[in-house]
C-alpha positions as CSV (number, residue, x, y, z in Angstrom):
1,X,131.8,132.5,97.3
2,X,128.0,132.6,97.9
3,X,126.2,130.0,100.4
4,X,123.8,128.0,99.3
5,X,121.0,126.5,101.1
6,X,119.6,123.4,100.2
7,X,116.4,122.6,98.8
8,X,115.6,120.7,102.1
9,X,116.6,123.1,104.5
10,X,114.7,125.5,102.6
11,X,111.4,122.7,102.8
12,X,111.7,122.5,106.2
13,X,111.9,126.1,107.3
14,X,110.5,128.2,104.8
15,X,106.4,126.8,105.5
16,X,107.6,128.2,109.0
17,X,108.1,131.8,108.1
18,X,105.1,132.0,105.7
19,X,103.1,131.1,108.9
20,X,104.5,134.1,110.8
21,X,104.3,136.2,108.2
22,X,100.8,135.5,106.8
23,X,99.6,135.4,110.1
24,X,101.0,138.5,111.2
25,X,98.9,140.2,108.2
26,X,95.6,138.9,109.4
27,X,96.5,140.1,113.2
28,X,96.6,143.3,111.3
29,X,93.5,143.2,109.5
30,X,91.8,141.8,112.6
31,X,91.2,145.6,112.9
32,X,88.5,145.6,110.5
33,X,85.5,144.6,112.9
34,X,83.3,144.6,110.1
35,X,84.9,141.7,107.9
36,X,85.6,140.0,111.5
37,X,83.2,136.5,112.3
38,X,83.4,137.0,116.1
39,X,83.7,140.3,117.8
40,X,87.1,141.5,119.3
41,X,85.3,140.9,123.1
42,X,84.3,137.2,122.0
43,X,87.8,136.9,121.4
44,X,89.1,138.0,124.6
45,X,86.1,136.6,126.6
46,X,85.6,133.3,125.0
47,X,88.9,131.8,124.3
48,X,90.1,129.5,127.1
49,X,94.2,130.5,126.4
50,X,96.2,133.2,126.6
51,X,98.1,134.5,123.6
52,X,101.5,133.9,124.5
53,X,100.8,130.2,125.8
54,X,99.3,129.9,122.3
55,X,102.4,131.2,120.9
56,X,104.7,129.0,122.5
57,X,102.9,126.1,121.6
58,X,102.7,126.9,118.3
59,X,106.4,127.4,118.3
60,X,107.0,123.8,120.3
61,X,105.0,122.0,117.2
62,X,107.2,123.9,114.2
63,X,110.6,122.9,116.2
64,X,109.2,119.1,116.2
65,X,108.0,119.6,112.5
66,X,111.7,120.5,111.8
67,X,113.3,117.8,113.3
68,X,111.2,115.5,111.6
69,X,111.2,116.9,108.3
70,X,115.1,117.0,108.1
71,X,114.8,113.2,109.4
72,X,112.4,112.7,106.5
73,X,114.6,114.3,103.9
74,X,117.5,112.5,105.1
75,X,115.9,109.1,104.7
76,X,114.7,109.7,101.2
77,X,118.1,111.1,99.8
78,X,119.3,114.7,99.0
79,X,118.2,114.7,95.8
80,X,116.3,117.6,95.3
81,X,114.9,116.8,91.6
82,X,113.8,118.5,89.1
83,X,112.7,122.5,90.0
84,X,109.7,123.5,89.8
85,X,110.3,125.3,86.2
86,X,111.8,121.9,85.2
87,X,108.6,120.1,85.2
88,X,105.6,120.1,83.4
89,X,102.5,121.9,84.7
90,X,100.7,118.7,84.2
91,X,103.3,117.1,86.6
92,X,103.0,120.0,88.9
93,X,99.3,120.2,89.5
94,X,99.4,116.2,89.2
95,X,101.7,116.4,92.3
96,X,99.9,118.9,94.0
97,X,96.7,117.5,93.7
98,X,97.5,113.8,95.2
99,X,99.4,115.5,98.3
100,X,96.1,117.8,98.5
101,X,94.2,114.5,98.6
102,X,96.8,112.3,101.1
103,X,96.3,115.4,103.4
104,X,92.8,115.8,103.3
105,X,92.0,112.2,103.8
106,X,94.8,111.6,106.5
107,X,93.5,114.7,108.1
108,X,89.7,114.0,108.2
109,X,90.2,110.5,109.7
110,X,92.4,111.6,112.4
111,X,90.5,114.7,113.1
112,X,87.1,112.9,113.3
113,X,88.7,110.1,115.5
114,X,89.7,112.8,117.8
115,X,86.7,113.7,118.4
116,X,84.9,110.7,118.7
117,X,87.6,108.8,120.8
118,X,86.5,110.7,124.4
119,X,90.2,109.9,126.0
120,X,91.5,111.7,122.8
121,X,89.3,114.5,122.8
122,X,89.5,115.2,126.2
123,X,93.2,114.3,126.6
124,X,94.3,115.5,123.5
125,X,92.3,117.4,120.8
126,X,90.8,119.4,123.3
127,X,93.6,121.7,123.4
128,X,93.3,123.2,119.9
129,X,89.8,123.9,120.2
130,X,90.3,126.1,124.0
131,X,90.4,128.3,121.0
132,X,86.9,128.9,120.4
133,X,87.0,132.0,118.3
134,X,90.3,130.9,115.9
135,X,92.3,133.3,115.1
136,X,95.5,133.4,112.2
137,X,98.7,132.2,114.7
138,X,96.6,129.6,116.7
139,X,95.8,127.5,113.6
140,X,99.1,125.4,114.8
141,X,97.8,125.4,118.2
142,X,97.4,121.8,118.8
143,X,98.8,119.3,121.7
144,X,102.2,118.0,120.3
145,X,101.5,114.6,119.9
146,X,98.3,115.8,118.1
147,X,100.6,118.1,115.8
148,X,102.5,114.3,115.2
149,X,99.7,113.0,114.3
150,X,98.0,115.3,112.3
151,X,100.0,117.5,110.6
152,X,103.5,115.6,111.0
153,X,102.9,112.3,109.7
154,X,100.2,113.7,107.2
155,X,102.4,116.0,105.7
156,X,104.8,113.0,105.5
157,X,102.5,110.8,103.8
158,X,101.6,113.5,101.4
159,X,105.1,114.4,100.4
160,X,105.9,110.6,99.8
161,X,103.0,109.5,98.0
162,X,102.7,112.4,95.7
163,X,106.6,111.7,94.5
164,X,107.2,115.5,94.7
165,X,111.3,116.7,95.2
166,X,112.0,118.6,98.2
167,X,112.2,121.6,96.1
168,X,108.3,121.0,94.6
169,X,107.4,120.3,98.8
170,X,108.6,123.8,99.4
171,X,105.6,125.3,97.6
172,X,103.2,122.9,98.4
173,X,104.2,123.1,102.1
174,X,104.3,126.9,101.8
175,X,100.9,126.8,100.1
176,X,99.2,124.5,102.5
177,X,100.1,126.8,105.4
178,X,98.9,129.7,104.0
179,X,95.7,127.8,103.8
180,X,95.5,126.8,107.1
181,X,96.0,129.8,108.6
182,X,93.4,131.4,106.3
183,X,91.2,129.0,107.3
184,X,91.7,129.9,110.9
185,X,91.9,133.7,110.9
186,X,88.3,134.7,111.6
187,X,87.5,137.1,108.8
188,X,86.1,137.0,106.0
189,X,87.3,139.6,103.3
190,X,86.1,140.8,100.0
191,X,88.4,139.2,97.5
192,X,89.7,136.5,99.0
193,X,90.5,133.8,96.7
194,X,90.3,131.1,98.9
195,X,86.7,131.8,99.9
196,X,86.2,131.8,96.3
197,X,87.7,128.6,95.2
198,X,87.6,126.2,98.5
199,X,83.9,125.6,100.2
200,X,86.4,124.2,102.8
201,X,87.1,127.7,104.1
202,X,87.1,130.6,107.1
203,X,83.2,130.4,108.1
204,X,83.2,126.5,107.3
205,X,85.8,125.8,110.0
206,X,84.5,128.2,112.1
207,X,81.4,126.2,112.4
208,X,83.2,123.5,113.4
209,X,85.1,125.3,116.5
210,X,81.1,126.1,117.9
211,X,80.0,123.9,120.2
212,X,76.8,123.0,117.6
213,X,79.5,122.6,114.8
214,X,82.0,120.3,117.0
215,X,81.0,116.6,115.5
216,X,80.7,118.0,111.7
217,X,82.9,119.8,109.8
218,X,86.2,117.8,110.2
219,X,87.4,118.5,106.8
220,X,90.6,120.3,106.6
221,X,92.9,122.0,105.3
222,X,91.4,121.8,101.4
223,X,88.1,120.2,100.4
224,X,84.8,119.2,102.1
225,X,84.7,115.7,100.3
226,X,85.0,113.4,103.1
227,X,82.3,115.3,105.2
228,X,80.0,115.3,101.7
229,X,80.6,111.2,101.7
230,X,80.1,110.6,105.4
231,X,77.6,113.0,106.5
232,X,79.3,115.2,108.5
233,X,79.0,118.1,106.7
234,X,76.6,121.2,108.0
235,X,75.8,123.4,106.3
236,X,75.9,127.1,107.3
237,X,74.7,130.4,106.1
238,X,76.9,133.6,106.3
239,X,74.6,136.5,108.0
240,X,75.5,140.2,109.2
241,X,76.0,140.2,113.2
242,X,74.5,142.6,115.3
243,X,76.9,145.6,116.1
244,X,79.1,144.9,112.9
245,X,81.0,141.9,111.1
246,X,79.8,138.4,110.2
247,X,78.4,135.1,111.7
248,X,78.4,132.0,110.3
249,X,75.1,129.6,111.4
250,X,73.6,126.5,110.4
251,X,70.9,126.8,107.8
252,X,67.1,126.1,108.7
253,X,67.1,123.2,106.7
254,X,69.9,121.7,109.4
255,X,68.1,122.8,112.4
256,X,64.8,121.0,111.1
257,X,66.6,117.8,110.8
């Protein structure tokens, strides 16, 4: 007799091990200083936690994650739906593209709120951005409560407003954590299709982890919309660093202004 897992055990942990496992591939490819935005050193030097404490708290925010996702799907039924293959591509990228936009908003009026609110920042959001040159695993690095507010709840909202199944939330969970980490990983490599699709990408939220880039920026994990709309967005050029890699740095036309 085989064992089955269920759709929402498979939701809940899945977006876990993609994060591990993507991760992992850009801690490997971190050995290509010339695709690398800040230099191995900067890494070491600048960063304001260790490694392993990063770890663990990445680690503390995927165990709260879990508990509240299983909550979640216990709430709404074990229904898993229609798969994936059962729905219409129109459905699909319908789906996708409302839980794209739930996050994005949810995510940019938290994030900015953070930063604006000085007991937050200082209390709270501060933590994530100890890392000042981001790397792949420490994209989850956040104060837990932040991690509840953030990414918790906005991962809720998305899941309920977008009317996906547990099964659909798999891949759009899985999907949005691959972008995250991309986003945090500090290279930027030829052929990457994110770079190429998303202006919200690895050099955009670099900017924002730089003490010049840390009111603007606050778009995550998908588009740049709400910084566009609100004026928070800076714009950056991509230029060749001294002794190998890349740096991202605001354009003349922002420094002027």
């Amino acid at each position: 007799m085989g064992f089955a897992v269920s759709d929402e055990l498979l939701g809940t942990f899945v977006p876990i091990l993609v994060y591990w496992v993507y991760s992992g591939l850009y801690v490997l490819l971190g050995s290509f200083d010339n695709y690398r935005l800040h230099s191995r050193k900067d890494e070491d030097d600048k960063n304001l936690v260790s490694k392993g404490t990063v770890v663990k708290g990445v680690i503390l925010q995927q165990s709260l994650q879990a508990v509240v996702a299983i909550l979640l799907f216990t709430v709404t039924g074990s229904d898993s739906g229609d798969a994936p293959s059962q729905l219409s591509v129109i459905v699909l990228a319908r789906q996708f593209f409302i839980a794209m936009l739930v996050l994005d908003t949810w995510q940019y009026f938290m994030h900015r709120y953070m930063h604006h609110n000085k007991f937050l920042y200082r209390h709270i959001h501060s933590q994530h951005h100890r890392l000042v040159v981001p790397y792949s695993f420490g994209a989850l690095y956040n104060h837990p409560l932040e991690g509840l507010l953030l990414d918790t709840i906005g991962g809720a909202l998305s899941f309920l407003l977008s009317g996906m199944s547990p099964r659909v939330s798999i891949f759009f969970f899985s999907f949005a954590t691959i972008k995250t980490v991309d986003d945090h990983c500090g290279l930027w490599l030829p052929g990457n299709l994110f770079h190429m699709i998303f202006r919200n990408n690895t050099a955009y939220h670099d900017v924002h982890h730089q003490l010049y880039g840390n009111k603007y920026n606050f778009s995550q994990p998908f588009f740049v919309v709400w910084d566009r709309i609100l004026g928070t967005y800076m714009p950056y050029s991509l230029e060749k660093r001294a002794g190998g890699g890349f740096e991202a740095r605001p354009t003349k036309e922002y420094k002027d202004n």
